[in-house]
N, C-alpha and C positions, 0 to 999 in steps of 0.2 A: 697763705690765704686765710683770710679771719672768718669760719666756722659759726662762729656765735651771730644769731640775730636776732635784735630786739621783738624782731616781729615773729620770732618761731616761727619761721622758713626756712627751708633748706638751703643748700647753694641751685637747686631748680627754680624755688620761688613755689614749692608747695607746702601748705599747712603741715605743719611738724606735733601737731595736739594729738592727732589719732594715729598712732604709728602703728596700734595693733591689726588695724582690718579695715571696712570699710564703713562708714558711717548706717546707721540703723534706720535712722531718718530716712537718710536715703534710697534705702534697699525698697523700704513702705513705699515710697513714691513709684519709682520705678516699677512694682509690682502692679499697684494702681494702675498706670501707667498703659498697662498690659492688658489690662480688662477695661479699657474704654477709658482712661482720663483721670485726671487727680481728683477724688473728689472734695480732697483738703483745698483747692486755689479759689481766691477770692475773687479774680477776675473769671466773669464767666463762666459760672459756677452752675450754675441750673441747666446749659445744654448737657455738662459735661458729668452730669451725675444722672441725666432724664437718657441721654446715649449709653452709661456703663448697664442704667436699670432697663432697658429694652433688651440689651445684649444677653443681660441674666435671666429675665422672661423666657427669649427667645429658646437660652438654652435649657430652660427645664421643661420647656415646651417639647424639644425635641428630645430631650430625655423621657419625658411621658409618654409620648409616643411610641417609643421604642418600645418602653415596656408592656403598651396595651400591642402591639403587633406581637413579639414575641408569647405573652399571652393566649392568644389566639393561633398559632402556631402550635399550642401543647394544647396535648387532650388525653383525656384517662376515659379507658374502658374496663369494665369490671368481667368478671370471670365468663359468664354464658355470653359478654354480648362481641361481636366482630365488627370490623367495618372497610367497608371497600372504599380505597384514594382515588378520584380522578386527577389527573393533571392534563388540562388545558381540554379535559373533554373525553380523553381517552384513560381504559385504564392504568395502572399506576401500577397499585398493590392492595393488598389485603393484609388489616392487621389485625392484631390477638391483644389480649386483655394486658393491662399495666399502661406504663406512659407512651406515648406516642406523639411523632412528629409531623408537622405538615408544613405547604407552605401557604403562609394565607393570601388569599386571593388569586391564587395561584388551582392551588390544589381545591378542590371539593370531597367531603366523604358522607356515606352513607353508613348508619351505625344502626343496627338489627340487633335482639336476642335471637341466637341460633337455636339455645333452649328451648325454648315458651314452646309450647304446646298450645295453638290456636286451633279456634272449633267454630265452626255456623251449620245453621242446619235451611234447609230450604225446601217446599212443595209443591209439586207440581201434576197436572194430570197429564198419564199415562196411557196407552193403549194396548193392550195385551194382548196374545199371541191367536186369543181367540175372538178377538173386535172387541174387547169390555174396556169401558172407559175404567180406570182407579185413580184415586188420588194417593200420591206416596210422599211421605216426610220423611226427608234423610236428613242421617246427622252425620260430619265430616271433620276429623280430628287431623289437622298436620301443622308440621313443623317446616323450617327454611333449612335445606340440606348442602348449598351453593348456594352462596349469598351473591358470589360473583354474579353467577348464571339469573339470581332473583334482582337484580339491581340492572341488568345491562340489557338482557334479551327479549324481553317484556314492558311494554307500558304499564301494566295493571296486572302483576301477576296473581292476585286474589280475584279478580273480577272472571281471570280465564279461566280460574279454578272451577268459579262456579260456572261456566257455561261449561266447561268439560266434564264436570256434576252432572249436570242434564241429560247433555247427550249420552252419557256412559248409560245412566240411569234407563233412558228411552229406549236405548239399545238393549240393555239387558231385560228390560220388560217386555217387548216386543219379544222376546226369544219363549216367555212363559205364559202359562194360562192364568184366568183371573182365579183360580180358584188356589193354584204356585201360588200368585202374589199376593193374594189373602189369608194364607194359611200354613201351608207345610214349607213352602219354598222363601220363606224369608232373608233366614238365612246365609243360603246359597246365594238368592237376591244379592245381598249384602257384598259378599267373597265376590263374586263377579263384578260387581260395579268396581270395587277397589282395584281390583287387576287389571280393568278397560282405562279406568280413571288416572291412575298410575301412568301406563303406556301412552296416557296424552298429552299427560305434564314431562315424563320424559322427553317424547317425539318433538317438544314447543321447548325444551329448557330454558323452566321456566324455575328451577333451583327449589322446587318443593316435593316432598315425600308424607305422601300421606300415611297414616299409624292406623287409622281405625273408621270403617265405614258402617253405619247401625241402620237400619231402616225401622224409623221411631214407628210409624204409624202409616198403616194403608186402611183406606175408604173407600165406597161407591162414590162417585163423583156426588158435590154438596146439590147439585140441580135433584136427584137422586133421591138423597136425602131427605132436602125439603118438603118434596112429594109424597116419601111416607111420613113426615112427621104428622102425628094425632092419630092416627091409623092405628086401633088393637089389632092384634095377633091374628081376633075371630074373623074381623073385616079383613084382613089380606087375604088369609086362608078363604073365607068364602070368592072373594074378587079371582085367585088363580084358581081355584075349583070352575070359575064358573068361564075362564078363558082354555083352560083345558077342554072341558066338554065342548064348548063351542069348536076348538080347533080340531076335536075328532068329530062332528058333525060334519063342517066343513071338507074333513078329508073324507067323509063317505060319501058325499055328494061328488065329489071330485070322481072318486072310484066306478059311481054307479053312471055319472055321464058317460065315461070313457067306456063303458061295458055296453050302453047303448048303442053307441059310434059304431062299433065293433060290430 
């Protein structure tokens, strides 16, 4: 059998030029091919290059994507601050400072400094153990000690702060006389309200720890006030001089009826 052919063909009938591999040209096509269409052919040339270029859109679309959800998924917390994960509503876990994972849309987190040292001060009038109205300004140093406890258990756990302020406050004013709360018993004032104040942010856990309770400032109620402002010294002193003798006039009268009676 005669081997040789004019046409460099085999005895198959295939091209005998490229015996190393497979053509270059071709592989290009085929690759094309693979990603939506040749966009070397001259027939129909515009669906099939506007089809590869949607395909490539589409996928760095969804590669963007990816990366903005993953994105959102990490988050960094620094040293003081914490943060409580919900998933799907309930809790999760609690995490600590450095990288952290979640899942988004999924998860929710709430992220506090457990550090900070928050303060408000608020006044109100008082009634003391002896009917005397006072005004008192307190000032209230706390921190978040259960951030669980301060995220889950409480709508407003600042807002109950302050109403359990108050009432600690009324309560332990109520226990002293106005002349305690204006003068020698501040102090103690103070030490007391923290220890009532404390036991009602525990008893509600409400995840907060108070550090320091001051009572800035006590007053006669500002009605009080008002009333003697413009008033010197000599004008008071004469006006109770002159309520005094009246109220021991009035109590001899009282005395010398009742001795008539008799």
């Amino acid at each position: 059998m005669n081997w040789d052919n004019q046409n460099n063909q085999d005895p198959w009938g295939r091209n005998n030029n490229n015996n190393d591999g497979p053509n270059f040209d071709d592989l290009m096509k085929q690759f094309s091919l693979l990603f939506g269409g040749n966009k070397n052919s001259t027939n129909g040339s515009g669906g099939s290059g506007n089809n590869f270029s949607f395909k490539r859109i589409f996928t760095y679309g969804i590669f963007g994507l990816l990366i903005i959800y993953a994105s959102m998924c990490v988050y960094q917390l620094e040293a003081p601050e914490r943060a409580v994960v919900l998933r799907l509503g309930t809790y999760y876990q609690e995490t600590d400072e450095g990288l952290n994972f979640m899942i988004a849309g999924i998860d929710e987190r709430f992220v506090e400094n457990v550090a900070l040292t928050r303060r408000f001060s608020q006044t109100a009038n008082m009634l003391t153990q002896d009917e005397n109205l006072v005004d008192v300004t307190i000032s209230i140093q706390y921190r978040i000690k259960n951030l669980k406890d301060f995220v889950l258990n409480v709508n407003d756990p600042e807002a109950s702060l302050r109403q359990a302020t108050e009432s600690s406050l009324r309560h332990v004013v109520g226990d002293n006389s106005l002349e305690e709360t204006l003068t020698t018993g501040r102090q103690t004032l103070a030490l007391n309200v923290q220890d009532r104040l404390q036991s009602y942010l525990d008893l509600y856990a409400t995840g907060l720890i108070v550090q320091q309770v001051n009572i800035e400032k006590t007053d006669p109620p500002t009605a009080v006030k008002e009333a003697l402002k413009g008033e010197n010294i000599e004008d008071i002193k004469k006006k109770t001089e002159a309520l005094v003798q009246a109220s021991m006039k009035l109590g001899e009268a009282i005395y010398k009826s009742q001795q008539s009676a008799k």
